[in-house]
C-alpha positions as CSV (number, residue, x, y, z in Angstrom):
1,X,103.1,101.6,84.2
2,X,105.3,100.8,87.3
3,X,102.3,102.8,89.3
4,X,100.3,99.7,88.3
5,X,102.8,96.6,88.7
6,X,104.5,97.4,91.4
7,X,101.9,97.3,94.0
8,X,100.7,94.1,92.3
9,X,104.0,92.6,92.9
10,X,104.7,93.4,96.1
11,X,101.1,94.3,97.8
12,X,100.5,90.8,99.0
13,X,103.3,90.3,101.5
14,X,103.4,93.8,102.6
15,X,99.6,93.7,103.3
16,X,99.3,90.8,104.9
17,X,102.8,92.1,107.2
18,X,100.7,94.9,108.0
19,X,97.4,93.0,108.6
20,X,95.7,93.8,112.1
21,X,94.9,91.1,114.6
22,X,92.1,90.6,115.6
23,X,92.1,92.5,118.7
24,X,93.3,95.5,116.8
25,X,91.5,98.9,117.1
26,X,88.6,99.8,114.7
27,X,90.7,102.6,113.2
28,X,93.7,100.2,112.8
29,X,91.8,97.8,111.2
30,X,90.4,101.0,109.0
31,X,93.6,102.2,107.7
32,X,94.6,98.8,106.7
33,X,91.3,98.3,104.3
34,X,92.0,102.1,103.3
35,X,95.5,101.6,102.2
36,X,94.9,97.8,100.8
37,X,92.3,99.3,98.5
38,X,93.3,102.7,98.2
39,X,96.5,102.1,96.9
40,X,95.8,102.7,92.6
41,X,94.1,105.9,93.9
42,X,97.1,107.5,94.5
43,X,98.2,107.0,90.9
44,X,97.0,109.0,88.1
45,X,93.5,107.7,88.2
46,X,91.5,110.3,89.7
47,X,93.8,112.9,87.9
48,X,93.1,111.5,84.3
49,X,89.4,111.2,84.8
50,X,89.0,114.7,86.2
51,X,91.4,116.1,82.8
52,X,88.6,113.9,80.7
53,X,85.7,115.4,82.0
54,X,87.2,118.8,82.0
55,X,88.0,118.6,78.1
56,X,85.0,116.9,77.2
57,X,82.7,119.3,79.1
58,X,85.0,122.8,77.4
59,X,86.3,121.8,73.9
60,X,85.3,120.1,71.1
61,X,88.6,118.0,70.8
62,X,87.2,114.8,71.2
63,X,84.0,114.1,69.0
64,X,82.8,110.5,70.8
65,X,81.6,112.4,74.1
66,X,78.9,109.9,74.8
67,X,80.3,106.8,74.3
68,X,83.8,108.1,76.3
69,X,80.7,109.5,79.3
70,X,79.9,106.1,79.2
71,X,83.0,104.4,79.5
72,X,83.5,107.1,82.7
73,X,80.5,106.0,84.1
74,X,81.3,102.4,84.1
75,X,84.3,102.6,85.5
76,X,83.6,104.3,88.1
77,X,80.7,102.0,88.6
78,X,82.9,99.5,88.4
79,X,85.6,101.2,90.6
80,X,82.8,101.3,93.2
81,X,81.8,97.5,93.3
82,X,85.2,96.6,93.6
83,X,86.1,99.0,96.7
84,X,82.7,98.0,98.4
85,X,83.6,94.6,97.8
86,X,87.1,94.5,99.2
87,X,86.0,96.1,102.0
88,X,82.8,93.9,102.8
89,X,85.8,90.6,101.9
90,X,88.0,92.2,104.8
91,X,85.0,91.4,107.1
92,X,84.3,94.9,108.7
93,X,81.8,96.0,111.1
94,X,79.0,97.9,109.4
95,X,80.3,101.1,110.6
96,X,83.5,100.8,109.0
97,X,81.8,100.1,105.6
98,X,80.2,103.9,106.3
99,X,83.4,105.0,107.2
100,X,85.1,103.8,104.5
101,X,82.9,105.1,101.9
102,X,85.0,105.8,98.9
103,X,83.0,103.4,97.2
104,X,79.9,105.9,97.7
105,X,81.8,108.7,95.7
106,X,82.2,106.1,92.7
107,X,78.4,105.2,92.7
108,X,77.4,108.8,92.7
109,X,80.1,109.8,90.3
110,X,78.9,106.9,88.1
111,X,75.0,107.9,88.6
112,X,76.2,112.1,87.8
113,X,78.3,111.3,84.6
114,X,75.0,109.3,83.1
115,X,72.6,112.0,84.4
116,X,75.0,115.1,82.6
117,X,75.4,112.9,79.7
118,X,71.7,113.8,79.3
């Protein structure tokens, strides 16, 4: 639970203390939109999605394996819409929207969870 409010509490000043100016370098201006909306990565996230997969795909523990595939897949859709987005808000060039392609990971882990759901 603190993984979760204490960023929320305290992000805003520290980001915007840490916020390049405008004649900042690209990768400056890259780690800043990688560690303003990278920072719930770092949590358990990743982790607890991977454990999910992994004990839906071996055992038979959990019976609702669609509908919890589906769930995956959405949020990691969703996960994907938000990280493009705040990087598109923090008004990068179109190289740094490559560069900073995590959002990319979430579509395609998104688009693989429906196709194995099969």
């Amino acid at each position: 639970m603190l993984s979760r409010t204490a960023p929320i509490r305290f992000s805003p000043k520290a980001y915007q203390a840490l916020k390049p100016v405008e004649e900042s370098s690209d990768k400056h201006k890259e780690t800043w939109v990688q560690v303003r909306s990278g920072w719930h990565w770092v949590s358990v996230d990743l982790f607890l999605a991977a454990v999910l997969l992994i004990i839906i795909s071996t055992t038979n523990i959990i019976i609702a394996k669609q509908e919890l595939l589906l769930l995956l897949s959405i949020y990691y859709f969703v996960c994907g819409v938000v990280w493009l987005s705040t990087v598109v808000v923090s008004k990068n060039s179109n190289k740094q929207i490559m560069v900073l392609g995590q959002w990319i990971f979430c579509f395609i882990m998104s688009g693989l969870i429906i196709w194995g759901r099969g």
